[in-house]
ZADRENTOR-581731 format. One line per 5 residues: number of its first residue (from 1); for each residue x, z, y of C-alpha. Coordinates in nm, 2 decimals, decimal comma. Layout:
N
NUM	X:Z:Y ~ ...
//
This chain:
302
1	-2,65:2,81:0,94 ~ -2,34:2,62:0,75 ~ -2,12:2,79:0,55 ~ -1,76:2,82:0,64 ~ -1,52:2,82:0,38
6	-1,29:3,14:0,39 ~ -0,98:2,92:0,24 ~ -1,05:2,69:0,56 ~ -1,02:2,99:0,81 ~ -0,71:3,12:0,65
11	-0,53:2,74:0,68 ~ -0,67:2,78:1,04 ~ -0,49:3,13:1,12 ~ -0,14:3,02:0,92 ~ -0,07:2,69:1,08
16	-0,28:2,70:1,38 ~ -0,29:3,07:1,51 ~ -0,51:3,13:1,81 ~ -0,59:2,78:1,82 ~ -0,74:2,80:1,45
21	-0,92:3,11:1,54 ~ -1,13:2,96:1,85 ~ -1,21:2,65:1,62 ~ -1,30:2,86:1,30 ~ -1,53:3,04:1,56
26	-1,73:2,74:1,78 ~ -1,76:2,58:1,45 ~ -2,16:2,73:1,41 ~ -2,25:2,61:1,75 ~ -2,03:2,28:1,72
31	-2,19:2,23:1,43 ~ -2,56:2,28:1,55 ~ -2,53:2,03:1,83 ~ -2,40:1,76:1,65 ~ -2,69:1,78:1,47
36	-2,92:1,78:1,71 ~ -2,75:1,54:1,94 ~ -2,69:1,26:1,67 ~ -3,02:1,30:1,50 ~ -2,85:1,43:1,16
41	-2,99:1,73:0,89 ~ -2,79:1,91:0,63 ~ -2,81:1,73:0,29 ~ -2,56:1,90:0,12 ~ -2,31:2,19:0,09
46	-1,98:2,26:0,32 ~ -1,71:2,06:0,25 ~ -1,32:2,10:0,38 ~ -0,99:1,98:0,37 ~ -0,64:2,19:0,51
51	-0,79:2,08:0,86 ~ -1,15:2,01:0,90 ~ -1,48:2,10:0,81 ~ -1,72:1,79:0,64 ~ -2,05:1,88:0,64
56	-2,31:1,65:0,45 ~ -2,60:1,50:0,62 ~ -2,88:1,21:0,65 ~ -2,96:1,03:0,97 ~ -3,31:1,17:1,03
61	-3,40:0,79:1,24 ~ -3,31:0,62:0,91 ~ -3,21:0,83:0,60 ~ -2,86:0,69:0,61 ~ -2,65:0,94:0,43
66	-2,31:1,01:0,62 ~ -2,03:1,31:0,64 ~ -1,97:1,50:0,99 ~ -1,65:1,61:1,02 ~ -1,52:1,88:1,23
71	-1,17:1,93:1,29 ~ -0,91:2,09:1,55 ~ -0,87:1,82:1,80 ~ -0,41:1,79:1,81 ~ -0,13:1,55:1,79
76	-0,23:1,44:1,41 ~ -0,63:1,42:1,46 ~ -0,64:1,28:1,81 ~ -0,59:0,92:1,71 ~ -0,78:0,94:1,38
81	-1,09:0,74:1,54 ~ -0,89:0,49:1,72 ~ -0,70:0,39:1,35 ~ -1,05:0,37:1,17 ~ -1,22:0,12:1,45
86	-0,89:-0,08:1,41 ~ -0,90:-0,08:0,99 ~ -1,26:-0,16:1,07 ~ -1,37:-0,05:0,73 ~ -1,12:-0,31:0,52
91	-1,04:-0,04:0,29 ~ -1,14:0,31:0,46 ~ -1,43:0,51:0,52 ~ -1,62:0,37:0,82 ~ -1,70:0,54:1,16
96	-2,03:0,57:1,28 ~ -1,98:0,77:1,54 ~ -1,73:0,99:1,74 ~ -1,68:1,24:2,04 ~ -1,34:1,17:2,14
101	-1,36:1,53:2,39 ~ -1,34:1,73:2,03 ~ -1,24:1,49:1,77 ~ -1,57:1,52:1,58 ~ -1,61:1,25:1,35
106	-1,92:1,09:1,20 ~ -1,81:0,91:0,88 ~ -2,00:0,70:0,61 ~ -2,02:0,89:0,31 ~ -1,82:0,86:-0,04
111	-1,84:1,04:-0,35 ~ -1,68:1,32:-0,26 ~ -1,67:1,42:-0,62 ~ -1,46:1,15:-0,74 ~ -1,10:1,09:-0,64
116	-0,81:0,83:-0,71 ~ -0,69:1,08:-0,89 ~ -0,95:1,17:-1,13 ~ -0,83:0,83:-1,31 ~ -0,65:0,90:-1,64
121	-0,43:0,60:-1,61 ~ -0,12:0,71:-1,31 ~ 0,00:0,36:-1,31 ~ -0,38:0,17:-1,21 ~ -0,43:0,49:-0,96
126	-0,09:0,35:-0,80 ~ -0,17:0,02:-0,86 ~ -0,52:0,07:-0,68 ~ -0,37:0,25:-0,43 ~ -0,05:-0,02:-0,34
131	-0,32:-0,25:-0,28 ~ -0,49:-0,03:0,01 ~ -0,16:0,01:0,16 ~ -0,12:-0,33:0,17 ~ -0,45:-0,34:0,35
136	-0,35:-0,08:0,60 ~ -0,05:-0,22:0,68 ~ -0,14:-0,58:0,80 ~ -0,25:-0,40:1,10 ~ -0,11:-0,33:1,45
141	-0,11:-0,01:1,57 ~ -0,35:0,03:1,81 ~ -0,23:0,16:2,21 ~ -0,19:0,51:2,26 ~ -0,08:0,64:1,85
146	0,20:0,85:1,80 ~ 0,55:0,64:1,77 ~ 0,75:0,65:1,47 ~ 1,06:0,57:1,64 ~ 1,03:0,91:1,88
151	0,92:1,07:1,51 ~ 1,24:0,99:1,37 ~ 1,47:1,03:1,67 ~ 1,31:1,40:1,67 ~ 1,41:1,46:1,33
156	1,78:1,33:1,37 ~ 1,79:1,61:1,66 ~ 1,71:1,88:1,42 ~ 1,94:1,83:1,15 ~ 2,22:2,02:1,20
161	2,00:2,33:1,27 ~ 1,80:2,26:0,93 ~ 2,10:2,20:0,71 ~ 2,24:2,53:0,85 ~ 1,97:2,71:0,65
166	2,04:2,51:0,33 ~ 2,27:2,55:0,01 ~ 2,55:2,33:0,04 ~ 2,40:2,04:-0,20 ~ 2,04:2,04:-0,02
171	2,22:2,03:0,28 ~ 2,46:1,76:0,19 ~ 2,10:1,57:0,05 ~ 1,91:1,58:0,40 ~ 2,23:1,48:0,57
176	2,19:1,15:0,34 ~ 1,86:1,08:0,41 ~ 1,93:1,15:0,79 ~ 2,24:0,89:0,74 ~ 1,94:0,62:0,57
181	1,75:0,72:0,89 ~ 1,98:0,60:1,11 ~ 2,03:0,29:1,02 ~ 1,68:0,22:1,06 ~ 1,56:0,38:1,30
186	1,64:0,11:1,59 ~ 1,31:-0,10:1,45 ~ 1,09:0,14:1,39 ~ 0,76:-0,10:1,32 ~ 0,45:-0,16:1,48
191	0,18:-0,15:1,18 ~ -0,07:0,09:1,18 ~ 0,05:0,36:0,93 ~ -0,23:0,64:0,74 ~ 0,11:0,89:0,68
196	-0,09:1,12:0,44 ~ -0,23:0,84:0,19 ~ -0,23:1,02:-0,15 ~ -0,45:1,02:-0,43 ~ -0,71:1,27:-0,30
201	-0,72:1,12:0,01 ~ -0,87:0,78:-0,18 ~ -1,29:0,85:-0,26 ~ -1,50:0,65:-0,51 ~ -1,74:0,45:-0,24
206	-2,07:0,22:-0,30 ~ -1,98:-0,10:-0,09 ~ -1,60:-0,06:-0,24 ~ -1,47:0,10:-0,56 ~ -1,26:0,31:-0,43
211	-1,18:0,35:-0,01 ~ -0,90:0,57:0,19 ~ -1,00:0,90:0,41 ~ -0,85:1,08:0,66 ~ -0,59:0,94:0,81
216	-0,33:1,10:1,04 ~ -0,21:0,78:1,23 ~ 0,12:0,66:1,34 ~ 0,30:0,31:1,44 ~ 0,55:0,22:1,27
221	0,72:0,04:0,95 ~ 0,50:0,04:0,63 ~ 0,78:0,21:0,43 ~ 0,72:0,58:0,58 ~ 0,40:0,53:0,36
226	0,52:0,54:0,01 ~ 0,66:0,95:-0,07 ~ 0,33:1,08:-0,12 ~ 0,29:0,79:-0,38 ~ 0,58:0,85:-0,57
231	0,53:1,22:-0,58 ~ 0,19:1,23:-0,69 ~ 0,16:1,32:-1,07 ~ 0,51:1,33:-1,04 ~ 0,67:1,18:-1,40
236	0,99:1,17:-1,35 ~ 1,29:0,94:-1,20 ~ 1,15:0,62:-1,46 ~ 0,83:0,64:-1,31 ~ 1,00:0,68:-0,94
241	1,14:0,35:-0,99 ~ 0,83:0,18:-1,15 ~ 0,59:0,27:-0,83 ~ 0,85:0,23:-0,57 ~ 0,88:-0,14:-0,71
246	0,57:-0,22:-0,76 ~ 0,51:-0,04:-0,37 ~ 0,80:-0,25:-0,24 ~ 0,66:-0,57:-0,39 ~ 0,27:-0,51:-0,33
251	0,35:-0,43:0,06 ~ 0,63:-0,70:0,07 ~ 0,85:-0,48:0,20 ~ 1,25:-0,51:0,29 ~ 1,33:-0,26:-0,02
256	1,60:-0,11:0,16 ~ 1,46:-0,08:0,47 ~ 1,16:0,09:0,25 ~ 1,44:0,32:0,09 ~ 1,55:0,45:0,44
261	1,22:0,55:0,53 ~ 1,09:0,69:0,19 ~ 1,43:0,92:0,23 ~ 1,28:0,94:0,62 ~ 0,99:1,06:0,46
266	1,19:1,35:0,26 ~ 1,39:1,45:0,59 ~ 1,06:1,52:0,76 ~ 0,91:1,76:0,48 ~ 1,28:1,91:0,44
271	1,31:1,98:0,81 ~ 0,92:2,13:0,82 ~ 1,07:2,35:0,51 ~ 1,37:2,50:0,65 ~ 1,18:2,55:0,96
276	0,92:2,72:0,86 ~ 1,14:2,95:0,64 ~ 1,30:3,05:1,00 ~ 1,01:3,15:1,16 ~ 0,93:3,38:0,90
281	1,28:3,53:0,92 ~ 1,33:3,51:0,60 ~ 1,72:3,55:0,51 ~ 1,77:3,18:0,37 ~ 1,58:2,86:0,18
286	1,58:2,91:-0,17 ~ 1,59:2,49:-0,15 ~ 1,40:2,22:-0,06 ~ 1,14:2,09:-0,28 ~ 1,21:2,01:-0,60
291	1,03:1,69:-0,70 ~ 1,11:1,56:-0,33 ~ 1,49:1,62:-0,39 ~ 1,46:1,46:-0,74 ~ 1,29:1,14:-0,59
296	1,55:1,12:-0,31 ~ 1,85:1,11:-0,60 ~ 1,64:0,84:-0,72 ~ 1,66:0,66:-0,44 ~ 2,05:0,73:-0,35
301	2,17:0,63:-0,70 ~ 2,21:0,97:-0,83
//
């Protein structure tokens, strides 16, 4: 038996509806066969992110210890495997194994108990995690990963149906960063991109100090990496500028170029906002995200 964590099934049935509900419920027998098929036992309790169930367990051929991850098999999963065999390890958790038909993963395993952010100092967590970006993003995207260009032209086409939800100055905001978009959006970038590389998704390791986890890959331009960096531990428009610098720099990026898609970046989650606030038929936003809005005035000059 595995244990199924009730904030897991309720993540399921918000964003994932029917869907969530038939994976929440072949996750026993999912479960069971992996282990049986790939020769694995239980060696620890459930584990789970918004997404996915990780289970802990030990080869039984060799006592390697290793993580088997479950997850709903969609857009953002589907090309997970695919990005980690191209990283090859250079700064991620390794594959071991994978069935492509469901998405289920068998990882190396980290210390789950010990994030990038458990580090006291914010400005070594960035710097430790500029320097796996920079990793990432020496990479081409593999064949077959979701484009960043079709990503951003999808965005510009909902716009004016997003700002129509918003206040007058958060409207005025996303219509900036959809004017940065723009501009860029004709070279959109070939690298393979993580898109969700925060400090919780960085784990202590034992071949590396520290190593990146589930990633939700796209191709396109490194810049469409850095928001969750700058928004973690938020501190503030001083320490906006600091990491975006030392991002910019560490990645060698074009910094305006890196500007555009950082604001990119803040157009997606404002879009996802006003959207969602729609299909709840709610009467209007009460705004967009505060530390978001605050790091895109940081980035426009204001």
């Amino acid at each position: 038996m595995i244990e199924i964590p009730e904030a897991l099934v309720e993540t399921q049935l918000q964003f994932n509806g029917d869907a969530g509900r038939a994976f929440v419920d072949a996750l026993p027998g999912r479960a069971a066969f992996f282990l049986d098929t790939w020769g694995l036992r239980l060696s620890g309790p459930s584990m789970y992110g918004m997404a996915s169930l990780v289970l802990p367990v030990t080869r039984t051929a060799d006592g390697t210890r290793a993580a088997l991850k479950l997850q709903l098999l969609d857009e953002e999963t589907a090309g997970e495997a695919a990005a980690l065999r191209a990283w090859g390890g250079d700064g991620v958790v390794r594959l071991l194994d994978e069935d492509p038909g469901t998405g289920t993963l068998l990882l190396e395993r980290l210390d789950e108990g010990r994030h990038l952010s458990s580090l006291e100092d914010g400005r070594e967590a960035t710097r430790i995690l500029a320097g796996l970006l920079a990793r990432l993003a020496v990479v081409a995207a593999p064949a077959g990963l979701r484009m960043l260009g079709d990503v951003a032209a999808g965005m510009l086409e909902r716009v004016p149906a997003a700002v129509a939800r918003l206040g007058a100055e958060d409207g005025r905001l996303l219509l900036d960063c959809a004017a940065a978009v723009r501009e860029v959006a004709g070279e959109p970038g070939d690298r393979l991109l993580h898109w969700d590389l925060h400090y919780d998704n960085v784990l202590a390791g034992e071949r590396e100090a520290w190593l990146v986890i589930d990633p939700k890959p796209l191709a396109g331009d490194p810049g469409f990496e850095l928001l969750p960096a700058l928004v973690n531990r938020f501190e503030g428009p001083g320490e906006v500028r600091w990491r975006f610098d030392l991002l910019t720099e560490t990645l060698g990026l074009d910094r305006e170029r890196a500007r555009a898609w950082t604001l990119g970046r803040v157009l997606q989650n404002g879009l996802w906002e006003a959207e969602a606030d729609a299909e709840g038929g709610e009467g209007g936003l009460d705004g967009l995200d505060g530390v978001q809005v605050s790091v895109a005035r940081t980035l426009l000059g204001r």
